[in-house]
ZAVO-501205 format. One record per residue: residue number from 1; x, y, z of N, C-alpha, C in turn. Coordinates in Angstrom, 1 decimal, always signed. Last residue first. Example, Ala and Ser with C-alpha at 12.3 -4.5 7.8 and 13.67 -1.06 7.14 Angstrom:
2
resi,n_u,n_v,n_w,ca_u,ca_v,ca_w,c_u,c_v,c_w
2,+12.8,-2.2,+7.1,+13.7,-1.1,+7.1,+12.9,+0.0,+7.9;
1,+13.2,-5.7,+7.8,+12.3,-4.5,+7.8,+13.2,-3.3,+7.8;
! end
This chain:
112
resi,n_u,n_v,n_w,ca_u,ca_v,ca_w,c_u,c_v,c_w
112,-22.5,-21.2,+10.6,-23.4,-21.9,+9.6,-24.8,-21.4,+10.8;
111,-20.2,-21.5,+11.9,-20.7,-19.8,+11.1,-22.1,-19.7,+10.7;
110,-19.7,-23.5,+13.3,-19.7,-22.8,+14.5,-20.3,-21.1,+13.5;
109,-20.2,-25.7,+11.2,-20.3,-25.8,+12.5,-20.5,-24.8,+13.2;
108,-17.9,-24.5,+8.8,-19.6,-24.4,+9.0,-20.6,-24.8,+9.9;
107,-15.5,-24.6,+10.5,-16.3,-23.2,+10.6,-17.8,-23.1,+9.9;
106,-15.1,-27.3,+11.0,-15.6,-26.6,+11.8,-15.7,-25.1,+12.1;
105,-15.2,-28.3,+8.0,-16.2,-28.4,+9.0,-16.5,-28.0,+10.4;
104,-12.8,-26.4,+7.3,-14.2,-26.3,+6.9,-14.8,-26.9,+7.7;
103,-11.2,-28.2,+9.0,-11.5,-26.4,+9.3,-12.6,-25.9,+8.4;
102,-11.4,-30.5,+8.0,-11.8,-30.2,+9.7,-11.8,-29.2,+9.9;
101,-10.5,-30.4,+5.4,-11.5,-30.8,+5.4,-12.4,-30.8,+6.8;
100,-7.7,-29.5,+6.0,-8.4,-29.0,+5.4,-9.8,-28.8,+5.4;
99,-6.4,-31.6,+6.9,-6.6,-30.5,+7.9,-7.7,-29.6,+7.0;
98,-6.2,-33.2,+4.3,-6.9,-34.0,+5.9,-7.3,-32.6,+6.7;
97,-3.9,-31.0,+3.1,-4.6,-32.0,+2.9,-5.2,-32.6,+4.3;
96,-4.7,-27.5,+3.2,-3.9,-28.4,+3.5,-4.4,-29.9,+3.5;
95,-6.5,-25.1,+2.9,-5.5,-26.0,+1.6,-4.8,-27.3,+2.1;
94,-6.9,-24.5,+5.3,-7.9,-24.5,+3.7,-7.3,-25.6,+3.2;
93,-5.0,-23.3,+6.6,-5.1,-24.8,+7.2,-6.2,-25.3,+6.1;
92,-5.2,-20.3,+6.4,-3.5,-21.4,+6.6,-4.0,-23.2,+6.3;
91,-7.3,-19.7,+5.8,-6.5,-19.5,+4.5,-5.0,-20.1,+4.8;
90,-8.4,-20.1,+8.5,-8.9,-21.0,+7.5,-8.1,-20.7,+5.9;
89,-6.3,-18.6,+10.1,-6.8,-20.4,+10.1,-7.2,-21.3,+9.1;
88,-6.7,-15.9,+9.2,-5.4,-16.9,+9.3,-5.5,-18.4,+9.4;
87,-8.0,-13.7,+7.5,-8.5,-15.2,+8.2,-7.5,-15.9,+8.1;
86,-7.2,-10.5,+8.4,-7.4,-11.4,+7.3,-7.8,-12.5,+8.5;
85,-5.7,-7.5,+9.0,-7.0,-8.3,+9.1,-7.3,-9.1,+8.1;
84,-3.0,-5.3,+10.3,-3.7,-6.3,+9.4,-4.9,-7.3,+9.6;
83,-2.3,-2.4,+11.1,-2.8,-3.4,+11.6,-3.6,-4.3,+10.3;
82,+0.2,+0.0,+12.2,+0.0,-0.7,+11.0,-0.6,-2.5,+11.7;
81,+0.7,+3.1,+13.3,-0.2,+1.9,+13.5,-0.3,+1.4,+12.6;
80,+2.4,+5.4,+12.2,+2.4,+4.8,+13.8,+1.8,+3.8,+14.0;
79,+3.6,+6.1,+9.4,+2.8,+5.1,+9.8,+3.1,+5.2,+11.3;
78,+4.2,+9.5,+8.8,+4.6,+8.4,+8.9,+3.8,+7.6,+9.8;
77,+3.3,+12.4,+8.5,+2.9,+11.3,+7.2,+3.6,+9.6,+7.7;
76,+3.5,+14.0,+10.4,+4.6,+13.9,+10.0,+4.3,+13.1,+8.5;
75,+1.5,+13.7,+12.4,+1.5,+14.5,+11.5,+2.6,+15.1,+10.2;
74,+0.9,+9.9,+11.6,+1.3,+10.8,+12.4,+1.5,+12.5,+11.3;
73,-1.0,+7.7,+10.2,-0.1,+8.3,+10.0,+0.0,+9.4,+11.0;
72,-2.4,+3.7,+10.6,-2.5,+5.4,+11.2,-0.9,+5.9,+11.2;
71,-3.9,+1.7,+8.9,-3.1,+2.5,+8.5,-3.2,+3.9,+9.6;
70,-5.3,-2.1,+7.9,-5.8,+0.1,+8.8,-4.2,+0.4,+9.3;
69,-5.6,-3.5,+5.7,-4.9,-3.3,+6.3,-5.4,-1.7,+6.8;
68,-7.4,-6.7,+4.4,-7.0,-5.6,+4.8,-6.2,-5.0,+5.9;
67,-7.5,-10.1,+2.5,-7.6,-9.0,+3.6,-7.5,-8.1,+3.7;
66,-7.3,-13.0,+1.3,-7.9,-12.0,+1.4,-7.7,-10.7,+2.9;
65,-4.7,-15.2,+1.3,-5.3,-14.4,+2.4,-5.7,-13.1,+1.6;
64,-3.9,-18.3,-0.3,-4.6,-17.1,-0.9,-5.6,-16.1,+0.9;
63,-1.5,-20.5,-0.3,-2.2,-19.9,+0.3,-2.6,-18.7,+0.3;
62,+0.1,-23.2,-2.1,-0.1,-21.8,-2.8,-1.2,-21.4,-1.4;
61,+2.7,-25.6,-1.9,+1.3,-25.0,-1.6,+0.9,-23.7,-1.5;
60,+5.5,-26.0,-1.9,+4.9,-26.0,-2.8,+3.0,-25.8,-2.8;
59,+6.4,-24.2,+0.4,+6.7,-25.8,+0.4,+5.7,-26.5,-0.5;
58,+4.2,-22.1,+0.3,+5.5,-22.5,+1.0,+5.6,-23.8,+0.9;
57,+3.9,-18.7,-0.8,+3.7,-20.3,-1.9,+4.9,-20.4,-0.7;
56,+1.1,-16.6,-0.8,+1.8,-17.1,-0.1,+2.4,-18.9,-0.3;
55,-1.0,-13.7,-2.1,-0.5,-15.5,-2.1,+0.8,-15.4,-1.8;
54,-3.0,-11.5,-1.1,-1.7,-12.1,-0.5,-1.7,-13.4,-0.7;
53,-5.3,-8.8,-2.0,-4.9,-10.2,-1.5,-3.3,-10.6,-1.7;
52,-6.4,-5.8,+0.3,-5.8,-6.2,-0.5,-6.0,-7.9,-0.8;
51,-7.4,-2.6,+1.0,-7.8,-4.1,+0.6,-6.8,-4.4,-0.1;
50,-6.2,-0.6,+3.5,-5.9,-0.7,+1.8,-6.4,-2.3,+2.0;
49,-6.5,+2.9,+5.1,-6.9,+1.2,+4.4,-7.0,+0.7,+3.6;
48,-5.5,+5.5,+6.8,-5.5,+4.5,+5.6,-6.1,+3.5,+5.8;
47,-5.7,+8.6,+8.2,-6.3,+6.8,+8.4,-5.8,+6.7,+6.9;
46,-5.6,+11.4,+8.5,-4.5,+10.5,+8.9,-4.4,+8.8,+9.2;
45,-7.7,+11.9,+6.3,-7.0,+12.4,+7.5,-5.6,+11.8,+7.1;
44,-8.5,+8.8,+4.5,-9.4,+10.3,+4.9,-8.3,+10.3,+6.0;
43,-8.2,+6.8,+1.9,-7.4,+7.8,+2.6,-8.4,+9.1,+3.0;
42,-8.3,+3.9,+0.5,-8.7,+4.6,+1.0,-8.3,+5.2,+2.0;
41,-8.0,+1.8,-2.0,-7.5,+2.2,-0.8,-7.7,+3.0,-0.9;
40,-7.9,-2.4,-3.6,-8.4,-0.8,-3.3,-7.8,+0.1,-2.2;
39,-6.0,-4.2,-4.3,-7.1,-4.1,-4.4,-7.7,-2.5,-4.6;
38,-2.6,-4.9,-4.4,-3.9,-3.9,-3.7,-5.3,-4.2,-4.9;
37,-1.5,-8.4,-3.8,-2.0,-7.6,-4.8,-2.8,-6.5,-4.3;
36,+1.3,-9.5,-3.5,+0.7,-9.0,-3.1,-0.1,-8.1,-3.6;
35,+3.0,-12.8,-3.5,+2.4,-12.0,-4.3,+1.4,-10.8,-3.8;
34,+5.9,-15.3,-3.3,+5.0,-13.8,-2.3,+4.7,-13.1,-3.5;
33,+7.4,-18.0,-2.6,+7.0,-17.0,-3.6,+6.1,-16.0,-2.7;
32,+8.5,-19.4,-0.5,+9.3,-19.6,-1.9,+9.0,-18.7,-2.7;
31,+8.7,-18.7,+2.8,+8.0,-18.6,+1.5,+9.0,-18.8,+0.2;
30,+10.5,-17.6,+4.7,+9.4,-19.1,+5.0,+9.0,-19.5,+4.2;
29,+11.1,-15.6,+4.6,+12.1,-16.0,+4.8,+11.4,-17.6,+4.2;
28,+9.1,-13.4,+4.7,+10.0,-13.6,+3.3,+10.6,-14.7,+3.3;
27,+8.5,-13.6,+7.2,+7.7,-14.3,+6.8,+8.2,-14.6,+5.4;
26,+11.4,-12.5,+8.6,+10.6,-13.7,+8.6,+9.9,-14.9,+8.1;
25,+10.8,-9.4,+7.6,+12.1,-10.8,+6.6,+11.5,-12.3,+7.0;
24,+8.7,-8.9,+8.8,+8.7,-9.0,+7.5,+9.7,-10.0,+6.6;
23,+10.1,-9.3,+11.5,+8.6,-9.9,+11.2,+8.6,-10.3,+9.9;
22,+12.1,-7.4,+10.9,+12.2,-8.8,+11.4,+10.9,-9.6,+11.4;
21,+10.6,-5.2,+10.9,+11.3,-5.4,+9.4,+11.7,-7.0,+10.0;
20,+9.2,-4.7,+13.0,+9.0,-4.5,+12.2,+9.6,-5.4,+10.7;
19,+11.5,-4.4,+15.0,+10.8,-5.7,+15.3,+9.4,-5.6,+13.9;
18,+12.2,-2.0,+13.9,+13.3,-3.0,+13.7,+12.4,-4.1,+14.2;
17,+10.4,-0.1,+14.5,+10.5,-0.4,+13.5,+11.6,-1.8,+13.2;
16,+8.0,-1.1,+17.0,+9.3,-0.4,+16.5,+9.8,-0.8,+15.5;
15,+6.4,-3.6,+18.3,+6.7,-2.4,+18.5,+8.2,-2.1,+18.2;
14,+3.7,-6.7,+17.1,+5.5,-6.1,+17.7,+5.3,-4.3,+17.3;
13,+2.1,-9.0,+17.2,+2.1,-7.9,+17.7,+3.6,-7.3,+18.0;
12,+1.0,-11.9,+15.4,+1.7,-11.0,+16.3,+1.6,-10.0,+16.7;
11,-1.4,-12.6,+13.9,-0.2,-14.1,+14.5,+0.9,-13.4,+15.6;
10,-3.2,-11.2,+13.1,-3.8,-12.3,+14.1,-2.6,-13.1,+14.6;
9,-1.0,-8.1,+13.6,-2.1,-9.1,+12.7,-2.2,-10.2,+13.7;
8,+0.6,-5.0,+14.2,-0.7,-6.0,+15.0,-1.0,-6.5,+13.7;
7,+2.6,-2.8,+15.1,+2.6,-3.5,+14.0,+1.4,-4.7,+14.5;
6,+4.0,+0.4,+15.5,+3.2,-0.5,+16.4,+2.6,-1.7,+14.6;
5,+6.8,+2.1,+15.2,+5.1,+1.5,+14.9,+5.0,+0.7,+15.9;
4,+8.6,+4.3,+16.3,+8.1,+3.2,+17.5,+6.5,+2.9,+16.9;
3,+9.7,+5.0,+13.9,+10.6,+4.2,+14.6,+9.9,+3.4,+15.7;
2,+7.3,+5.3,+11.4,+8.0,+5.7,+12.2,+8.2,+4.9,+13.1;
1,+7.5,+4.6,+7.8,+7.2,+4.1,+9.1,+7.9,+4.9,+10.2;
! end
């Protein structure tokens, strides 16, 4: 990663490697378990993207984020753009008991 990434998913946006690794300890921090599986990935130029999935076990609830990641490397090979893409609401709030059953119904409400 180079020193001034740029770091974007649906819950933040931070600049530079050190608001970088504080994001990441963060989310380490919150979790009892972290599983990160690639999928697939794909490399033309100086783009990456890598599918992947992400279980997330907090307070004994297991949360499954399918998703991906776009990847821009400088001529150097180091990341300047690291941007994630997944469904934060409905793989946060899926699982959860009572909340669960109002985010399904209001994403087949508003997808359906």
């Amino acid at each position: 990663y180079s020193k001034d990434v740029l770091f974007i998913d649906p819950t933040q946006t931070r600049q530079g490697i050190e608001a970088y690794i504080v994001a990441q300890n963060g989310l380490m921090q919150r979790c009892d378990d972290v599983l990160l599986e690639t999928i697939s990935v794909a490399i033309n130029d100086c783009n990456a993207f890598v599918e992947w999935s992400m279980v997330l076990k907090i307070k004994g609830i297991e949360f499954t984020y399918p998703g991906a990641t776009a990847l821009v490397l400088n001529n150097d090979g180091l990341i300047i753009k690291h941007r994630d893409y997944f469904d934060f609401v409905g793989s946060t709030f899926g699982p959860v008991p009572l909340v669960g059953g109002f985010v399904r119904w209001l994403y087949k409400r508003f997808v359906s």
